[in-house]
N, C-alpha and C positions, 0 to 999 in steps of 0.2 A: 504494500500500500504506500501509497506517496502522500504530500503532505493535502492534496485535496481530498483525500479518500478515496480515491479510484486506483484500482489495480494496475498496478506498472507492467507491460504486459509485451517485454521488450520489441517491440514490433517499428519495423525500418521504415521512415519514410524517405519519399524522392526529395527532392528538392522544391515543389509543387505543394510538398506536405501532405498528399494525398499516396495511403500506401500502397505503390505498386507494383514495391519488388518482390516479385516470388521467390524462393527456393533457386530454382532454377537459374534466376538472375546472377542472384549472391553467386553460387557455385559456380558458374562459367565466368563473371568478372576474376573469382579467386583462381579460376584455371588458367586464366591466363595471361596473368604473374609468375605460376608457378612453372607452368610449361616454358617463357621464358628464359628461366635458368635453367633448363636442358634442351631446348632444343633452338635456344636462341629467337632469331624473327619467326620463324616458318610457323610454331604453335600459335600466337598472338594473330597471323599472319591468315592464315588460315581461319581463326573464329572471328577474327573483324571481316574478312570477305564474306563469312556466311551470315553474322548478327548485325553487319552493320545497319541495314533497312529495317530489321524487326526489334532490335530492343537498344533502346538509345541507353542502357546504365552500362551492358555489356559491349554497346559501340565505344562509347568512353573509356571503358577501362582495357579492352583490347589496343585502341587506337593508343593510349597511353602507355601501353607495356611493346605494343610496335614501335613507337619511337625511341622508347629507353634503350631497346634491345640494336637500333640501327645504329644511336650513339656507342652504345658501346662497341659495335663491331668496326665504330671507324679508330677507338680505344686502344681495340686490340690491335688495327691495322697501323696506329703510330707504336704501341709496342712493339709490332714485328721488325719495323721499318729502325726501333732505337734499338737495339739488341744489338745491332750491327757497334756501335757507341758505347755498350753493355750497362745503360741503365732501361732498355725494354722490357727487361725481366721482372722489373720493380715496376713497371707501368701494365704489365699485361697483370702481375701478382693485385696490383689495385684495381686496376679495372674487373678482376674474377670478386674479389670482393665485396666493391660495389655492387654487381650485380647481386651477387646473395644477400646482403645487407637490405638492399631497397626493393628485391621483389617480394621480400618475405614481409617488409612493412607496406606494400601498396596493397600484400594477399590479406595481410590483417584488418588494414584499412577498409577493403573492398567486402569483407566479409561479415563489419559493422554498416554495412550500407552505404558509407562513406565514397563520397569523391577523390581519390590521391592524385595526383602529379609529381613527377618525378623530379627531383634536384638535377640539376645539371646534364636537361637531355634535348637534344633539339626537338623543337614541333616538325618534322618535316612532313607527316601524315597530318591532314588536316579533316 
């Protein structure tokens, strides 16, 4: 019970305030965060090309984890390119980190109903 006497009854709203996320929503925004950090763009990549016309919270949070995910592969693309230099190692070792650090907090995010964005990723999907 909460302080007006009505039953707190953890239930997600959109941003409209009106609740529309299903189950279903939650779970496929959290999928793909998570599939990001194994399979890079392609998981994200994939459920934004099929959700992006049917559900704008899973168009959001895919489109969001497709951009993080291309940031980083241009990440990994300047660690390859410094290795040659020998501190690429130290740039691919933070950019893997990165990626597990903030897909696991957008998966958390997304799975409280919540909107994330990503620190430090370009928008290049729009």
């Amino acid at each position: 019970m909460d302080e007006q006497g009505t039953e707190n009854q953890h239930q997600t709203f959109a941003e409209g305030g009106s609740p529309v996320l299903s189950k279903d929503s939650l779970n496929l925004a959290i999928l793909c965060h998570l599939l990001g950090m194994f399979t890079s763009f392609l998981g994200p990549l994939i459920l934004w090309l099929v959700k992006k016309d049917e559900d704008e919270y899973v168009e959001h949070h895919s489109r969001e984890a497709l951009n993080f995910q291309i940031t980083l592969l241009l990440g990994y693309y300047a660690g390859c390119l410094l290795s040659f230099v020998c501190i690429g190692v130290l740039v691919i070792l933070a950019v893997l980190a990165m990626n597990f650090i903030f897909c696991l907090t957008a998966a958390v995010a997304a799975s409280k109903g919540q909107r994330y964005q990503y620190p430090f990723c370009l928008r290049l999907v729009k």
